[in-house]
Wavefront OBJ file of the C-alpha trace (Angstrom):
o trace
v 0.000 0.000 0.000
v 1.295 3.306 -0.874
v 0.732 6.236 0.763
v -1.620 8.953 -2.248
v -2.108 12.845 -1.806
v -6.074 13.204 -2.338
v -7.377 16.491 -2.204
v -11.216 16.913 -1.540
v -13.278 18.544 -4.150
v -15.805 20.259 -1.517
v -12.710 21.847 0.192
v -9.739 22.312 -3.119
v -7.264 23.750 -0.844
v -7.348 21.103 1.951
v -5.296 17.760 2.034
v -6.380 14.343 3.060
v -3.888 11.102 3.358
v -5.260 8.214 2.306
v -4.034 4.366 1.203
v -4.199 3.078 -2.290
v -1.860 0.743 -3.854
v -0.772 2.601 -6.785
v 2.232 0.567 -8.457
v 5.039 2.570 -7.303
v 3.911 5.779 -7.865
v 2.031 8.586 -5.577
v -1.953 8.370 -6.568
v -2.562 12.287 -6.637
v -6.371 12.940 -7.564
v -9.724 14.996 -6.387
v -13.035 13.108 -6.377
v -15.268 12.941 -9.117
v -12.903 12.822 -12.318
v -12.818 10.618 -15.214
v -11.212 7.623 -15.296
v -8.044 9.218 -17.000
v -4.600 10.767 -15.099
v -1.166 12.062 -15.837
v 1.511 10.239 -15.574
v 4.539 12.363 -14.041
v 8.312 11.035 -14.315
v 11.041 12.602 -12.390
v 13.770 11.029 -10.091
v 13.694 14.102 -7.821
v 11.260 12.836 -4.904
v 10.156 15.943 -3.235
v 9.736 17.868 -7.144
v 7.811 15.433 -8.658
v 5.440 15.075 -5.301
v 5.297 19.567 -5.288
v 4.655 19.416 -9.295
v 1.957 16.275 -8.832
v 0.336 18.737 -6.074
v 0.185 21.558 -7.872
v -0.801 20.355 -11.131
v -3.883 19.062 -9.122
v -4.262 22.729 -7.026
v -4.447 24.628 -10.285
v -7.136 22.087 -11.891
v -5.629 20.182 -14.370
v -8.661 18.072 -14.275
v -6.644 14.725 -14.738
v -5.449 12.596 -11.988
v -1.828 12.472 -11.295
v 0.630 9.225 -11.227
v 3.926 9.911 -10.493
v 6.899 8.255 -10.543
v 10.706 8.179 -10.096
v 11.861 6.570 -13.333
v 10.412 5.129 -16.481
v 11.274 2.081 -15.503
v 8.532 2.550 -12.515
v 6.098 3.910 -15.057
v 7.078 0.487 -17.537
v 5.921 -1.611 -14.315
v 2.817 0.019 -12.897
v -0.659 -1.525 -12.189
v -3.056 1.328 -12.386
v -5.962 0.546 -14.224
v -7.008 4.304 -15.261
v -5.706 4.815 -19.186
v -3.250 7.700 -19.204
v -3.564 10.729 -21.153
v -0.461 12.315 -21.296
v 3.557 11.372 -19.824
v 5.338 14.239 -18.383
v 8.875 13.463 -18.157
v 11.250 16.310 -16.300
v 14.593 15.629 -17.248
v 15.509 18.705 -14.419
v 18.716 20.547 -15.440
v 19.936 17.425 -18.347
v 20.190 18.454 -21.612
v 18.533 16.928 -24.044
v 20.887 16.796 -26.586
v 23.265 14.674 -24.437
v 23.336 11.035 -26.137
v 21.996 9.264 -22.940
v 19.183 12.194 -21.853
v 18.120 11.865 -26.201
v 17.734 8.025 -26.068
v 15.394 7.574 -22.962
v 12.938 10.421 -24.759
v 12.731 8.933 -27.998
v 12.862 5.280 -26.461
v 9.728 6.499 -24.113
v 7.979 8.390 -26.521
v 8.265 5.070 -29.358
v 6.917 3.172 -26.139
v 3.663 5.588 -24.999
v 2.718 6.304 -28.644
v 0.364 7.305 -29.043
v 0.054 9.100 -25.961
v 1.630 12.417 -25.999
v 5.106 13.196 -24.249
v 5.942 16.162 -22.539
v 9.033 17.171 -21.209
v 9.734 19.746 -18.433
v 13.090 21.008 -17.969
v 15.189 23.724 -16.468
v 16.684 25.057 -19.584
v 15.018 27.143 -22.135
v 17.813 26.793 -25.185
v 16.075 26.797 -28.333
v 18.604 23.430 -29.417
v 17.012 21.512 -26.702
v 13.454 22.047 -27.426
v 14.253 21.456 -31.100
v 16.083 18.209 -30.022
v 13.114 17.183 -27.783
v 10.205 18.510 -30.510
v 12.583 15.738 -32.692
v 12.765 13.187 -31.005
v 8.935 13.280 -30.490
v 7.641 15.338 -27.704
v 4.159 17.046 -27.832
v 5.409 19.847 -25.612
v 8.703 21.164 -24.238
v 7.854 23.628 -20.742
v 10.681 25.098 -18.903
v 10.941 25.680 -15.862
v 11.517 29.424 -16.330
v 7.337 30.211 -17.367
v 4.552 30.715 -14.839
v 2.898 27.680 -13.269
v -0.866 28.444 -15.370
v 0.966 28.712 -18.708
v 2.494 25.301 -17.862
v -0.569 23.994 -17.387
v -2.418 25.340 -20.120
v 0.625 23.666 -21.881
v -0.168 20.880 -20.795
v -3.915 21.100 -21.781
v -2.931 22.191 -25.421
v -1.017 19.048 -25.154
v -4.271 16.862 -24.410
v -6.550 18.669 -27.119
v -3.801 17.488 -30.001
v -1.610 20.742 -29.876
v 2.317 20.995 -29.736
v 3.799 23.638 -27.247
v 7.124 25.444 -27.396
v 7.961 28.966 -25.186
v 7.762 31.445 -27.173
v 10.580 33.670 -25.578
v 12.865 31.341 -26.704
v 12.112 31.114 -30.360
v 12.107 34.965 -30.267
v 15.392 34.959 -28.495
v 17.264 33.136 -31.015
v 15.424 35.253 -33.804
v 16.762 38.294 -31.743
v 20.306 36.463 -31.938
v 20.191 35.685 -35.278
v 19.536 39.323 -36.542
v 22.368 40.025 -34.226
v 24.824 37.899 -35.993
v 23.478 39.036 -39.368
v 24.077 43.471 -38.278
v 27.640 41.541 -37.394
v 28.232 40.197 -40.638
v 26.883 43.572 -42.362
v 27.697 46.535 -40.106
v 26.462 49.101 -42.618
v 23.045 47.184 -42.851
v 21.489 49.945 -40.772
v 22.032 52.647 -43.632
v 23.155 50.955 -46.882
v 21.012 47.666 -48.877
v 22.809 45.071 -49.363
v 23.324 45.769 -53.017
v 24.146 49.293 -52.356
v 27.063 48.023 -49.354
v 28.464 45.710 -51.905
v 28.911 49.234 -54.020
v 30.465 50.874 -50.820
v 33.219 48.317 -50.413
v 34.254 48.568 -54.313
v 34.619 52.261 -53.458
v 36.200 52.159 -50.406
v 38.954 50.063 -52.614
v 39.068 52.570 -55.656
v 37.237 50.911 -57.790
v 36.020 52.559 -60.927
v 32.882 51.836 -62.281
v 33.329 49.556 -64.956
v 34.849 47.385 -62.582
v 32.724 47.471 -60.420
v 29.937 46.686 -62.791
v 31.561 43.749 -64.185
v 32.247 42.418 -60.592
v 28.853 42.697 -59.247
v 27.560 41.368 -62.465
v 25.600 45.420 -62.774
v 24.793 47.522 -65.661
v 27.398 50.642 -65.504
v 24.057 53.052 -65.499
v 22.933 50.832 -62.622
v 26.383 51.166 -60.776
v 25.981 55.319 -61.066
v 22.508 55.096 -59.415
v 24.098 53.045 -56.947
v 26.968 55.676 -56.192
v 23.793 58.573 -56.380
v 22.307 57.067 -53.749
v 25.122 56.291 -51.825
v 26.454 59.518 -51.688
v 22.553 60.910 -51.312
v 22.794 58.951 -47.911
v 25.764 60.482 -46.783
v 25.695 64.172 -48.137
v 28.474 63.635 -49.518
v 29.526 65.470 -53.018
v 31.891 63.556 -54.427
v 33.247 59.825 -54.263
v 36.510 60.628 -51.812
v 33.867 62.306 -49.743
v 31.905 59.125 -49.929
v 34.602 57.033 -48.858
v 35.892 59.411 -45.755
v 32.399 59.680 -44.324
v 32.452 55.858 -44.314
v 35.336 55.733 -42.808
v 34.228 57.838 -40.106
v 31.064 55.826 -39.347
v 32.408 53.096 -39.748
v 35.887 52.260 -38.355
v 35.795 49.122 -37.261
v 34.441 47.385 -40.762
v 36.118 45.048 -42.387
v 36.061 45.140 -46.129
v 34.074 42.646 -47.072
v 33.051 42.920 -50.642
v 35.323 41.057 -53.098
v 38.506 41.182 -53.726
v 40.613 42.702 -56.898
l 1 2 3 4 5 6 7 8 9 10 11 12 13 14 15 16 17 18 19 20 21 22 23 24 25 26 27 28 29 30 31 32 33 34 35 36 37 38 39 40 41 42 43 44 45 46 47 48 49 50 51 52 53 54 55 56 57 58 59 60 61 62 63 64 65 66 67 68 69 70 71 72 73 74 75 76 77 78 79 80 81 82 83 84 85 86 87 88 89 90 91 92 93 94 95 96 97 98 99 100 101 102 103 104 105 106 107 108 109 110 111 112 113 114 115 116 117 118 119 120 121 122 123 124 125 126 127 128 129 130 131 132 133 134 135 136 137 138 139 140 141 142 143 144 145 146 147 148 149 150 151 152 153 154 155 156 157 158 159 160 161 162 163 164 165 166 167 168 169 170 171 172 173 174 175 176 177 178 179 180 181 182 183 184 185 186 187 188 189 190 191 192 193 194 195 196 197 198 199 200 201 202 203 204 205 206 207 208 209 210 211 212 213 214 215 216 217 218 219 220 221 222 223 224 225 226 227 228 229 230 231 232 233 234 235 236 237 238 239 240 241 242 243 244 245 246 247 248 249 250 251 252 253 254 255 256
């Protein structure tokens, strides 16, 4: 007989201790639900039994199974048919070889049951690496305890969640790297920078035209604008303007 958390529906905030042989897990549930539950896995005792609590608190509406490894979850005798798995993998990382294998092993096992995993990271790789290998979901720990479980709800109606602060993050990041890799992207197109370096080299037009496979006319628009941009009156102008805005850029249009 194990010891299960059950909290009374006429009275949601108080707890009663009951006994109900439960496999190995903690029977967390308030009267009156369907025959249907969670099943939480995490090796982290006291977690699992505070996450199993609240999930119930905030009114999940599914009974709660929890257990300390997927290898309890493999041998368990409840007779309720489980929804959902939530697996916290705590601070792992999913892309480590070991952390990778038990997801996809356990979600290939519950299909098709949906697989969430909780974690303490929010690095765009790992929820890419988990949304991979099959999760439904990927919840950090880092997002407020409603959104988690209206995560977890999307989950149950069909849906697929990911945090959205961390896909914006790495779109953030990646127009980071790219104002990097064009440090005159703020002022000049790309077509017009490519102009800038071939000046900033003393190139004449013609080359310039044939190098950027242009139109000569099309190369003295270019310049027009250029020099439009930076009130400038003449090409040497053009060139010591850009040198003063710009003194740390490399020259990266091509080479003579």
């Amino acid at each position: 007989m194990v010891p299960t958390i059950q909290l009374d529906s006429k009275s949601p905030g108080a707890l009663e201790f009951v006994s109900r042989k439960a496999g190995n897990g903690i029977h967390l549930h308030r009267h009156g639900l369907t025959e249907s539950c969670l099943a939480l896995l995490d090796e982290r005792v006291l977690d699992r039994q505070c996450l199993a609590q609240c999930l119930t608190a905030y009114g999940i509406g599914k009974e709660i199974l929890s257990f300390g490894s997927i290898e309890e979850w493999r041998h368990q005798e409840n007779a309720l048919s489980i929804s959902a798995i939530l697996l916290n993998v705590g601070s792992r990382k999913v892309t480590d070889a070991r952390t990778g294998s038990e997801i996809a092993d356990l979600v290939n096992e519950a299909h098709p049951i949906p697989v969430v995993i909780l974690a303490d990271t929010d690095d765009l790789e790992q929820i890419l690496k988990a949304l991979n290998y099959g999760a439904k979901a990927y919840i950090p720990s880092s997002i407020r305890f409603e959104i988690c479980v209206e995560a977890v709800n999307l989950v149950l109606a069909g849906g697929t969640f990911v945090p959205a602060s961390s896909v914006l993050a790495q779109h953030k990041a990646i127009d980071t790297t790219v104002e990097m890799t064009r440090p005159m992207a703020s002022v000049f197109t790309e077509r017009q920078e490519e102009v800038v370096q071939a000046l900033r080299r003393g190139k004449a037009n013609k080359i310039i035209a044939h190098e950027l496979n242009l139109r000569e006319s099309t190369v003295k628009v270019h310049i027009r604008n250029i020099m439009k941009k930076l009130k400038a009156t003449n090409r040497t102008e053009v060139v010591y303007k850009l040198n003063e805005m710009f003194p740390g850029a490399h020259l990266l249009g091509r080479s003579s």
